[in-house]
Structures are given as C-alpha cells and as structure tokens.
C-alpha positions as CSV (number, residue, x, y, z in Angstrom):
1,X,106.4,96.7,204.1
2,X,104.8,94.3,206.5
3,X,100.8,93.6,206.4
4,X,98.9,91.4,208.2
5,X,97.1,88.5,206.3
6,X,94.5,86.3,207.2
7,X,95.4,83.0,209.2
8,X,96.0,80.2,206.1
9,X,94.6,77.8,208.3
10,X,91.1,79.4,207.7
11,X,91.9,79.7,203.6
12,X,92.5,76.2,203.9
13,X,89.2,75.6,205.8
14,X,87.6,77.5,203.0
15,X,89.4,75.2,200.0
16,X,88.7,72.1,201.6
17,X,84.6,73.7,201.7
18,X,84.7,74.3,197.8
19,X,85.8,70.6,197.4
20,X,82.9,69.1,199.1
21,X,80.5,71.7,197.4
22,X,81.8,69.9,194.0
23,X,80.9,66.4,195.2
24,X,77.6,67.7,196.1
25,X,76.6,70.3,194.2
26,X,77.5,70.5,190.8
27,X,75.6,69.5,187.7
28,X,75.2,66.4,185.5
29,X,76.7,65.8,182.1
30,X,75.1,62.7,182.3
31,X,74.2,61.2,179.1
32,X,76.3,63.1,177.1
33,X,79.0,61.3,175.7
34,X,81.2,61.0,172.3
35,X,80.7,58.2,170.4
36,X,82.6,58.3,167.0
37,X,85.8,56.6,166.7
38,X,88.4,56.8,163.8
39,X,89.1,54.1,161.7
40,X,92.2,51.5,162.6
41,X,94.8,52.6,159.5
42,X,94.9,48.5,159.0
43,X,91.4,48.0,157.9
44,X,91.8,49.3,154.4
45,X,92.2,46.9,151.8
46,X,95.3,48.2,149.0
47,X,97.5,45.4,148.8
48,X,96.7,44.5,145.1
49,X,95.2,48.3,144.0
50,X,98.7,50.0,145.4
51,X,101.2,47.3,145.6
52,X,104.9,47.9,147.7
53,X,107.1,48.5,144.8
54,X,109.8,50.2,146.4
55,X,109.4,53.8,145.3
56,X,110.6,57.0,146.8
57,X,107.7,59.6,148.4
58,X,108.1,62.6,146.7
59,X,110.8,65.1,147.3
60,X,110.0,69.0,148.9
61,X,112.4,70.0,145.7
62,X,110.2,68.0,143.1
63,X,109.4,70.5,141.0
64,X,113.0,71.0,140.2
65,X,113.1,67.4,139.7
66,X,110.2,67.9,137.7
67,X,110.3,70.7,135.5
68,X,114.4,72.1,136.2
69,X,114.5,75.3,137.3
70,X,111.9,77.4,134.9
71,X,109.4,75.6,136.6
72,X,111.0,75.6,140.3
73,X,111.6,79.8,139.1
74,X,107.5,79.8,138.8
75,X,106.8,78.1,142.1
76,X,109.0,80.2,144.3
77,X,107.5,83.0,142.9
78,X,104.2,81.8,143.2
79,X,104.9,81.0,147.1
80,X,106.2,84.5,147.4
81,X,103.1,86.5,146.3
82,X,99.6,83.9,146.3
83,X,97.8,85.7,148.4
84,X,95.7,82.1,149.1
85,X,98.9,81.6,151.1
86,X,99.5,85.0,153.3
87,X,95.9,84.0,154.2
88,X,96.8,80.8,155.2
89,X,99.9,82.0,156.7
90,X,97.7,84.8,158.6
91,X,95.5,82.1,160.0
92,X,98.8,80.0,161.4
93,X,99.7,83.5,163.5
94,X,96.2,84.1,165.1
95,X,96.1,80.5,166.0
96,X,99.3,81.1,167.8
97,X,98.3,84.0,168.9
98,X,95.0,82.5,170.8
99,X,97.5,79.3,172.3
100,X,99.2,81.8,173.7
101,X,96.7,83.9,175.2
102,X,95.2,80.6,176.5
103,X,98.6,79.3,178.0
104,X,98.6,82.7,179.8
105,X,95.2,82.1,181.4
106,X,96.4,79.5,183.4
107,X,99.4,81.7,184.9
108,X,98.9,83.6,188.5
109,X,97.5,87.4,187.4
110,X,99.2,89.8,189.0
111,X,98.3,93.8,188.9
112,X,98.6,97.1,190.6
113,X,95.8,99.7,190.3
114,X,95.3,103.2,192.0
115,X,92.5,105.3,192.4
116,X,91.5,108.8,193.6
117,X,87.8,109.9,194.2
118,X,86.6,113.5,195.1
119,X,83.7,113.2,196.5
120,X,81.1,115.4,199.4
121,X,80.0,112.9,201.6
122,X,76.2,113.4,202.6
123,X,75.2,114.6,205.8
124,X,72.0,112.4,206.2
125,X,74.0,109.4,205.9
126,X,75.9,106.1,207.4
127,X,79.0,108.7,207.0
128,X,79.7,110.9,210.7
129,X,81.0,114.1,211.2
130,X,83.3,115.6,210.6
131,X,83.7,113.7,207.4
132,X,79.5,114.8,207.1
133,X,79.2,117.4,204.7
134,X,82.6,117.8,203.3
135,X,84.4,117.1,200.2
136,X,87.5,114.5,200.6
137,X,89.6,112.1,198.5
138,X,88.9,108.4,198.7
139,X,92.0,106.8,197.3
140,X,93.7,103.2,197.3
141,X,96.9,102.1,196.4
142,X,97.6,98.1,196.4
143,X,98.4,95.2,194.4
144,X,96.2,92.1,193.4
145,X,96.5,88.9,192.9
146,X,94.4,85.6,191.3
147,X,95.6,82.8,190.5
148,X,92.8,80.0,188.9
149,X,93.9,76.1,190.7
150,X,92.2,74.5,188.1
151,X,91.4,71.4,189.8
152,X,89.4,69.6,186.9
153,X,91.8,70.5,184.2
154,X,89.8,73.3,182.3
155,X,92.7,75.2,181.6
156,X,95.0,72.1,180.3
157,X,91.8,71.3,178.3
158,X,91.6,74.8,176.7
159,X,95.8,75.0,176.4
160,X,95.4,71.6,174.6
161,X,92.4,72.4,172.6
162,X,94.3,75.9,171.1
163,X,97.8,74.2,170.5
164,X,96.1,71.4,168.0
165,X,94.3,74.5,166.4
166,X,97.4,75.9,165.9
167,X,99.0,72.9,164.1
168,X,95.4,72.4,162.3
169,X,96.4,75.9,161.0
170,X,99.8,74.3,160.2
171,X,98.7,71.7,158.4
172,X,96.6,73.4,156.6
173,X,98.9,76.3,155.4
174,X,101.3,73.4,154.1
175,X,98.1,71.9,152.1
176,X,97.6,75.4,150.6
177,X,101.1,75.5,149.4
178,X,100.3,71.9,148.1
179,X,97.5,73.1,146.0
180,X,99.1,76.2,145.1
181,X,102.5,74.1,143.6
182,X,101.0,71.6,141.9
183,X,98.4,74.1,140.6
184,X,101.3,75.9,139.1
185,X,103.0,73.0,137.5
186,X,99.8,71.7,135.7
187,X,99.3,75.1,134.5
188,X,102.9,74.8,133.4
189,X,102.1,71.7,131.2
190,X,99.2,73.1,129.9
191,X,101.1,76.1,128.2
192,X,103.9,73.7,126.8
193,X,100.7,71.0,125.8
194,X,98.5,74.1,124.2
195,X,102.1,75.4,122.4
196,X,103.3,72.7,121.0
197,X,99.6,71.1,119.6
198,X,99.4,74.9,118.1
199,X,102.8,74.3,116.6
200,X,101.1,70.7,114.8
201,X,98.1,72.5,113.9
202,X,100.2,75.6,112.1
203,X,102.1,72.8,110.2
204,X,99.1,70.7,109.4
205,X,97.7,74.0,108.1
206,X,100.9,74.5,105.3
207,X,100.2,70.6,104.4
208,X,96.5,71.9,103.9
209,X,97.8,74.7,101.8
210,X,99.6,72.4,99.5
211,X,97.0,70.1,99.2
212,X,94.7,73.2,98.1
213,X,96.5,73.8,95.7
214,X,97.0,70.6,93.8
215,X,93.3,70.2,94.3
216,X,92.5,73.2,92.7
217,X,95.1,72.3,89.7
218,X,93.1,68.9,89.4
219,X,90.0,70.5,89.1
220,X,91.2,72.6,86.7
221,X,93.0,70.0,84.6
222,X,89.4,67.9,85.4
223,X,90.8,65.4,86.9
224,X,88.6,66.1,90.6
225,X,85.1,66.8,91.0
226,X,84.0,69.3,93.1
227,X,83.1,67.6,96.0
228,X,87.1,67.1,96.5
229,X,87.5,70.7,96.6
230,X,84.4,71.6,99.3
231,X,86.0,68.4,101.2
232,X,89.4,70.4,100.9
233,X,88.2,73.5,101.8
234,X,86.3,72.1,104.3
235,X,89.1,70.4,106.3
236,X,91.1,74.1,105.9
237,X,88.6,76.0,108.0
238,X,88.4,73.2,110.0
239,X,92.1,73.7,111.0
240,X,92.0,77.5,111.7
241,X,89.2,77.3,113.6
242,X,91.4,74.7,115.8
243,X,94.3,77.1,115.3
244,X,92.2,79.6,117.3
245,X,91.0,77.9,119.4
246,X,94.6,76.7,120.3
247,X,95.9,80.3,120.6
248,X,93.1,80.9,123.0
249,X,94.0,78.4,125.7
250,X,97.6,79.5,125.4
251,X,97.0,83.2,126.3
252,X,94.2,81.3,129.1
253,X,96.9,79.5,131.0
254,X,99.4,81.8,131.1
255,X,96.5,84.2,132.9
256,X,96.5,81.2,135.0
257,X,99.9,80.8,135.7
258,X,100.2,84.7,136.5
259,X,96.9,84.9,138.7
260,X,98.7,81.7,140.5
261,X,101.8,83.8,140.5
262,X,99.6,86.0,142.3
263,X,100.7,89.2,139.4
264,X,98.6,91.0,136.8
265,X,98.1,88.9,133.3
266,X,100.7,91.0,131.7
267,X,103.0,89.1,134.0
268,X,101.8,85.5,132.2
269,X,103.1,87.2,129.0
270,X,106.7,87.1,129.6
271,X,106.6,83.4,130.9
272,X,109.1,81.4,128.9
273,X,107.6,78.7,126.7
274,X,108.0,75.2,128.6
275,X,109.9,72.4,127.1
276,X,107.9,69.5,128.8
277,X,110.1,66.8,130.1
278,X,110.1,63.2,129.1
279,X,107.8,60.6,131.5
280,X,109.1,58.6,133.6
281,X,107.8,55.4,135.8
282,X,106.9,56.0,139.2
283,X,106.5,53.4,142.0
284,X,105.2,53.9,144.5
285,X,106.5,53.7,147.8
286,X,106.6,50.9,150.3
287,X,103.9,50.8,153.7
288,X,101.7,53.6,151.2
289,X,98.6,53.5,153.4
290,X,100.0,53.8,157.2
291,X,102.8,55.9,155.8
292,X,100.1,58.3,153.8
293,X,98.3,59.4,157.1
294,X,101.5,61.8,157.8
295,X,102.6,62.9,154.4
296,X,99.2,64.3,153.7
297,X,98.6,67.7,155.0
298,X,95.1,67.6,155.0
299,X,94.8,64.5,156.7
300,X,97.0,65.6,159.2
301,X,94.9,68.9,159.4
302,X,91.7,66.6,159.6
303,X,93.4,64.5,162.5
304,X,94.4,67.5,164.3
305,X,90.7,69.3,164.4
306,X,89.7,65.7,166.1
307,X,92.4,66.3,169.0
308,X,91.3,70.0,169.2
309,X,87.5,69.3,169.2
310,X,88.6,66.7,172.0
311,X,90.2,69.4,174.1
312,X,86.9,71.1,173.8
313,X,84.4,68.8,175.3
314,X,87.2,68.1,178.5
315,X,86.8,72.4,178.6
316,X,83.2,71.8,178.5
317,X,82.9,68.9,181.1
318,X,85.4,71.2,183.3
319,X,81.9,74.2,183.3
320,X,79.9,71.8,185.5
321,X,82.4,71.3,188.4
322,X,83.4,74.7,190.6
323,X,85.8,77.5,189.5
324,X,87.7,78.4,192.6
325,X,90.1,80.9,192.5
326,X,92.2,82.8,195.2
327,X,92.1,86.1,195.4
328,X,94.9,88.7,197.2
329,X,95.7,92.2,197.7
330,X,97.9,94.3,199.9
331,X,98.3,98.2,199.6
332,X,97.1,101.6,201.1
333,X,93.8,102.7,201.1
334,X,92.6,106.2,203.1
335,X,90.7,109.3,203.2
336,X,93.3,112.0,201.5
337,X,95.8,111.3,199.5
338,X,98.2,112.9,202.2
339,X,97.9,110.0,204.7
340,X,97.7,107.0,201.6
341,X,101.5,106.1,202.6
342,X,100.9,106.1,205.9
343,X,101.6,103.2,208.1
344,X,97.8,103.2,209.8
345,X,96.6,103.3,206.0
346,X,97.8,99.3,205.2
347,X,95.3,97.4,203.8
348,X,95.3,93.2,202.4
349,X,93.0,90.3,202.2
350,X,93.4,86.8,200.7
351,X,90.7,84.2,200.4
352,X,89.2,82.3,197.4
353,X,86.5,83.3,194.8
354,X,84.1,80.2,194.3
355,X,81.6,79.7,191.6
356,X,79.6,76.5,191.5
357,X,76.8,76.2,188.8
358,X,74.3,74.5,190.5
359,X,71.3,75.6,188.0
360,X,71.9,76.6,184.6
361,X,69.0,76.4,182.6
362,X,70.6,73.8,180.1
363,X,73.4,76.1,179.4
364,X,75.9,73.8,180.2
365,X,74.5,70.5,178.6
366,X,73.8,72.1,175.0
367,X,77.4,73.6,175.1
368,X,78.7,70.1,176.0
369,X,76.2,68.5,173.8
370,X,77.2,70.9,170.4
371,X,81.1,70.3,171.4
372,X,80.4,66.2,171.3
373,X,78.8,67.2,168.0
374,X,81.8,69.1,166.6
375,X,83.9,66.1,167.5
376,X,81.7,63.6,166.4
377,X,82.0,65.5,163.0
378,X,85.5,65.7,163.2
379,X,86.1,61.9,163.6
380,X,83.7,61.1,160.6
381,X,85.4,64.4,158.5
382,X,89.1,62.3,159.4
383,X,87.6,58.7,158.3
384,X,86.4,60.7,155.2
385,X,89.5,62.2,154.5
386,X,92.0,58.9,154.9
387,X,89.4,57.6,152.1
388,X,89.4,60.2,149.6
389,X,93.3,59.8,149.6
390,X,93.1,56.6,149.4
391,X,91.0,56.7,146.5
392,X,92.8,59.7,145.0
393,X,96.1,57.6,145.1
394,X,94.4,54.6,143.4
395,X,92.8,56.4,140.9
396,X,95.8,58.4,139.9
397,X,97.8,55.1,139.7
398,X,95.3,53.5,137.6
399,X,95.0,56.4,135.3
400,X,99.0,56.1,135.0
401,X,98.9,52.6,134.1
402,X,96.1,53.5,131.7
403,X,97.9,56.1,130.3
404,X,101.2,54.1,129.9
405,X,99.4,51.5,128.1
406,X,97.7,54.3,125.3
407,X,101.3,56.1,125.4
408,X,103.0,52.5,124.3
409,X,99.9,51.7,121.8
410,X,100.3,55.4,120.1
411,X,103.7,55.5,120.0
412,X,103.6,52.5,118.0
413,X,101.2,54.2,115.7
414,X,102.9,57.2,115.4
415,X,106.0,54.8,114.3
416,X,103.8,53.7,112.1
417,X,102.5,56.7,110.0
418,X,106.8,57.2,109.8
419,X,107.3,54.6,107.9
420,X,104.6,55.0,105.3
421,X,105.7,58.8,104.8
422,X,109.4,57.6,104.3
423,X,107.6,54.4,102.0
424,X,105.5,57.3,100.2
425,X,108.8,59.5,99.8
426,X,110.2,56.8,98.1
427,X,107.3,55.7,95.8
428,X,107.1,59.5,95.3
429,X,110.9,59.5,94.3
430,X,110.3,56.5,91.4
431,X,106.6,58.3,90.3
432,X,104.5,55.5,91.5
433,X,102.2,57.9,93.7
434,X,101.6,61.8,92.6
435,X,101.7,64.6,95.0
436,X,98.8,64.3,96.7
437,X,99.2,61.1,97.9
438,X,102.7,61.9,99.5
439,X,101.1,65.4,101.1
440,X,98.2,63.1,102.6
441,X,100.8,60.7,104.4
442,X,102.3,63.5,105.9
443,X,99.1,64.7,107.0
444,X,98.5,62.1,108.7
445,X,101.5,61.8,110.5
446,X,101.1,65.3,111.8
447,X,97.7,63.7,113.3
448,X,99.0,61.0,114.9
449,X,102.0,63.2,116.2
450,X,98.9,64.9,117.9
451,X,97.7,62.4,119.4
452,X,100.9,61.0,120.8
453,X,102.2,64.6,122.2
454,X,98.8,64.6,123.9
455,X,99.0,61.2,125.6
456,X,103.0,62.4,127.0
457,X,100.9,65.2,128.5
458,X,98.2,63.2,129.9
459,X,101.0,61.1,131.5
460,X,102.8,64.2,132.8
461,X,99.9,65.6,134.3
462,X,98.8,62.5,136.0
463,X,102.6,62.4,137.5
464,X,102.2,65.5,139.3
465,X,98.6,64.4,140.5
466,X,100.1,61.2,141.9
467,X,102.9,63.9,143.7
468,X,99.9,65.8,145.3
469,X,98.0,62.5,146.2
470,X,101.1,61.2,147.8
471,X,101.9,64.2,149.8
472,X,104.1,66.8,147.2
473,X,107.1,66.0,149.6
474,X,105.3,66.8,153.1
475,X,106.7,65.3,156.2
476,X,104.3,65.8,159.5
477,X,107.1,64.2,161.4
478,X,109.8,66.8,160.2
479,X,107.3,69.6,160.5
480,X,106.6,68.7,164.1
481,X,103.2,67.8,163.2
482,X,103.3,64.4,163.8
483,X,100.1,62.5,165.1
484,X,101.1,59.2,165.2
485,X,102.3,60.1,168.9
486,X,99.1,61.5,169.9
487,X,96.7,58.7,170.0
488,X,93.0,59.3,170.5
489,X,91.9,58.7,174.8
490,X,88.6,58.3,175.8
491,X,87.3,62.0,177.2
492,X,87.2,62.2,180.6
493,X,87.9,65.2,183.3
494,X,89.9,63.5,186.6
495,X,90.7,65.9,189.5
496,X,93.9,66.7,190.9
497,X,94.4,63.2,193.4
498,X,92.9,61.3,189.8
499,X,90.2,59.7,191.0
500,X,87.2,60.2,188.9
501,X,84.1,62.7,190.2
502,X,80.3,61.6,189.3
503,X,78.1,64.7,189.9
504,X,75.5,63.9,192.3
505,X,72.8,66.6,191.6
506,X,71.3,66.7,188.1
507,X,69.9,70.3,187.8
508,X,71.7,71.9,184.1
C-alpha cells in the first residue's frame, strides 16, 4: 500500500520550532538544588578500634561452619517458608516489573485500532445531502505511531531511577535473609544455652536434696538450729522456681525458632536439642571499613535509594523543558464499511505533539523541590547507615574481647571449684570433713559451671552478631550490586548536542 505523507522538510521545520520554544519558553527550576553529599569512606577513624589482623569475611555457608548441619538444616528451612522473605522477594519482582515498564516507555508505540459508528446524520447541519437524513457507518481502519525523542533525558532519568529501585529491592531482600539467618542461629543457641543451664539446675536440685536431708538428720540429732533448715529450704524453692523458669524459655525459643521457620509451634517441638560448638577467635579482616560498604546489604540498599532518588530529580528537572513527540498514522477511513478498502479511502498524517509548560502554578517546582528532599534524605539515611555499622562492628568486637577476657577469668574459677571438690573427696575419704561439707563443694561447682556455660554462650552469640555486622557472607560485587562503580555526579539535565540549557522565563 502506498500513501502519501507530509513533506519531512516541513516536520523538520516544526522540530527545529519546538527547540527554540524550549530556549524561550519553559520554566525555571531556579533555586532548587541538592545539597547533601555522602561522606568520603576515608574519613572514619578505625585503625586502633578495628585493627587489620588478617581475618576472613564471613562465608555464605557460615552457618554450617557454624553450627554443622542441624543448624544449616534450620536455616534452609527457615529460607524456604519465612514469609518476611516472599515479601521481600515480592517486592524484588514489582520493582522489576516497574524497570521494565519504564524501559518500555522510552521505545517507539506502535498500534492498530478499528472503529465502526452507526449513526443518522442531521439534516439541519454542516453534513449535505444525500448523506442529510440518513443512517451510515463511519469507520476507520489504520495504524499509529509515537515515538517520545526525549531530548532532555527524562526517560534515561526515569529508566535509571527504576533499575536502582530494583537493586534497592535486591539489597534489601539479601538483608532480610540476613536478619532472618542469624535470627535463627541465636535462637539456636538460646535453646542449647536454656537446655543445658536446666540440665545444672536439675543437678543442683539432687545436691539440694541431699543436703536436705542431712540437714534434717542434724536437726534431729541437734546438732543444727533451725535457721539451717529454713536456709535449706529456702535455697530448694529457690532452685525450682529457676527450674521453671528455665523450662519456660526452652519451650519460648523453640516457638521462636518455628515462627522463624515460618511453621506452627508444634513444629519447634520436634527440633533436635543443640550441642553448642566450642568458641573460637575471630579476626577480623583486612581494609574492614572501605571493604564494609559492599558486604553490607543495607548499606548497599541505603546507597542505592541515593542513586534512585538522583534519577528522580533529573525526571523532575526533565517536566520543565518541552515533551515533543511525533505522531503517525496511515490506514482507511470512509463512510460504509463497503468502500473502507478502497483505494480513494487512504488516509495518514505525521507531525509532532508538543507540550511546553509555560505556567504551572508551582506544580513543577514543589515536585522538584520534594524529590531534592527525598534525596537529601537519602544521602543523610546512607551517612547514617555507614555509621551504625561502623559502630555495630566495634561494639561487637569489643564485647568479644570483653567476653574473652570473663571466659578466661571463669574458666579459671571453674578450675578452681574442681580442685577443692576433688581436695574435699579426699578429706571426705580420710573423715576430716562430714557430708555436708563435701555436698556444699559440689554445690558450688555446679554454680560456677553456670556461670562458665553462660559466658561460652555469651561468646557464641556475640560471634554470630560480629557475622551479621560484617555482612553474614554478602558480596554486592558477586550479586551484581556493586556501587563502588557508580559514583555519585552532580544532577544536571544536558540536551542531546550536551550543552547545558538555562530557562529563560521564570513562570512555575
């Protein structure tokens, strides 16, 4: 089919008309400006609080490092069914979802439509006989096109704006599963802490029961007042109401661990009893603070809502200079559907749509204005963010020195209370104590066996705190989230030939 189009020469007339409208006509986004910057990842200070020592980052597999596989079993399951995470993972598709249908936007549209209308024409109007009076079918036949030039780069703006929402999504999914993981392995060690401390308690309690008894005999034989028995009976209830409370936080953390699991509570009733694994040092690795920026999800996730809040206020600045589109169509259009294919029945046009805001009652400048907020908050969110890690790493570090040095110091104790219940055996062997005294030596290395089991918890909890702080084995640059090549550029909108455009008439 051959049609006959409008003479380009005059859609080039009509182009090269738009761009001197812009120079003259637009409005001002004068005045409005970003001016929050992030923080240089050199300015921070660490060198004595977290020293190079040469240490690995943590692994993706670490909770099989961590725990073997019970505790790898629990994770994987808790991946599989938290529904925090199909939330997350929800948000990740729509963001794709919305790149997409923003990379789309900036591709020619192309359609076909057809239409029939029955319909009397009047006869007391711009309509002659014999048409006047009777009933006929307008219909049209033809296929459009539009295609948006984009000459100040609104569509790369929006395109760039939505593909740093979707890896904001990203990063932020991988944080969930952060949260989620090392929520699950603290849980972990709190049902093999609350178990075993139950297990002391239980054998504390028999000691109790044996002292009882001899403290009954001696007050029977006279040789104790009763203030030693109320003191022993005290110390007995004492113990099972610690018992209870003990069995309590047991049956509490494995409701935990199967709400994490993302399964009923009858689930955290089959879950194996942990065996908690021994500490062990952790150093921490070399270049911690530049290298933290991309092994923390929600710093990366921070950093990324700065590049997409950027990519908003270029979409923004892109409002105040023309939208010029061109516009096509080609087809049949006639009276009748009988004579719609016919040759005298060709119809097409091309030119371009133009729309120029010239006066927009402040529209444009509190849309531009709230986007420099968003970013503004972005940047200072991002500075926030590289802090709090910061001061999460250091205060999980200095905790595990802490901890370390109360571990050593009751260990020692603990060695302690072992030798004078192997010294009281013996005395006990060649009657130079009674009964009592040996039960009481062994009651008190039950306590400090307490105390000890609690500070090898304390430690192994801190460890998998230090694994979140540093990251729980996250890589942006495997995850293609990297954005250390994405620097930060001063906003600015350039035309197609790059040469800056200043607005000449302030009106929004």
């Amino acid at each position: 089919m051959s049609l006959p189009l409008p003479r380009f020469s005059n859609c080039r007339l009509l182009l090269a008309a738009a761009v001197a409208m812009s120079l003259s006509g637009c409005a001002s986004f004068g005045g409005i400006a970003p001016h929050a910057t992030l923080q240089p990842d050199d300015t921070r200070d660490t060198a004595l609080s977290l020293p190079d020592q040469g240490g690995q980052w943590p692994a993706a597999t670490w909770a099989a490092e961590f725990g073997g596989a019970p505790l790898q079993a629990l994770v994987d399951e808790a991946l599989a069914g938290n529904p925090s995470l199909q939330v997350a993972a929800s948000r990740v598709a729509a963001a794709q979802a919305a790149a997409n249908v923003v990379s789309g936007g900036a591709l020619p549209a192309i359609g076909a439509n057809f239409s029939a209308t029955r319909q009397r024409y009047t006869e007391n109007g711009i309509i002659p006989p014999p048409l006047a009076g009777q009933y006929e079918t307008d219909a049209q036949l033809a296929l459009n096109f539009r295609y948006d030039f984009d000459f100040w780069g609104k569509n790369g703006a929006a395109l760039r704006s939505a593909l740093s929402q979707r890896k904001l999504s990203q990063a932020e999914q991988y944080n969930a599963r952060l949260v989620l993981t090392t929520a699950v392995a603290r849980a972990w060690l709190q049902l093999g802490r609350n178990s075993t401390q139950l297990d002391l308690v239980t054998q504390q309690m028999q000691v109790r029961e044996s002292l009882d008894k001899l403290t009954r005999q001696r007050l029977a034989a006279g040789l104790d007042s009763q203030s030693e028995t109320q003191l022993s009976l005290q110390q007995a209830a004492s113990l099972r109401a610690e018992q209870a409370q003990w069995q309590e936080q047991i049956a509490l953390s494995r409701n935990q661990l199967a709400a994490l699991l993302g399964r009923g509570p009858d689930r955290g009733l089959t879950i194996a009893r942990p065996i908690l694994p021994e500490p062990a040092q952790t150093r921490l690795p070399s270049s911690l603070p530049l290298t933290l920026i991309g092994r923390r999800p929600d710093i990366v996730a921070a950093r990324w809502r700065v590049e997409a809040a950027q990519g908003q206020i270029d979409y923004a600045r892109a409002q105040f200079y023309p939208n010029i589109d061109v516009m096509a169509f080609a087809g049949f259009s006639s009276l009748g559907l009988s004579n719609l294919l016919q040759s005298g029945s060709r119809v097409a046009g091309v030119g371009p749509a133009i729309t120029l805001p010239v006066f927009e009652g402040g529209t444009l400048r509190a849309r531009l204005s709230g986007q420099v907020a968003t970013f503004e908050g972005a940047v200072a969110s991002y500075n926030q963010s590289l802090n709090d890690a910061l001061h999460d790493v250091a205060d999980q570090v200095q905790s595990l020195r802490g901890a370390d040095v109360q571990a050593a110091s009751q260990q020692q104790a603990t060695q302690a209370a072992s030798r004078a219940l192997k010294l009281a055996q013996e005395r006990r062997r060649v009657g130079t104590i009674n009964q009592l005294q040996l039960l009481a030596s062994e009651s008190m290395l039950l306590a400090q066996r307490r105390i000890e089991f609690d500070a090898q918890a304390r430690r192994l909890d801190l460890r998998v705190g230090l694994i979140k702080a540093l990251g729980g084995g996250f890589d942006a640059t495997t995850d293609h989230l990297d954005i250390r090549a994405s620097q930060p550029v001063p906003v600015s909108i350039l035309p197609a030939s790059g040469i800056p455009i200043t607005p000449t008439k302030a009106a929004s």
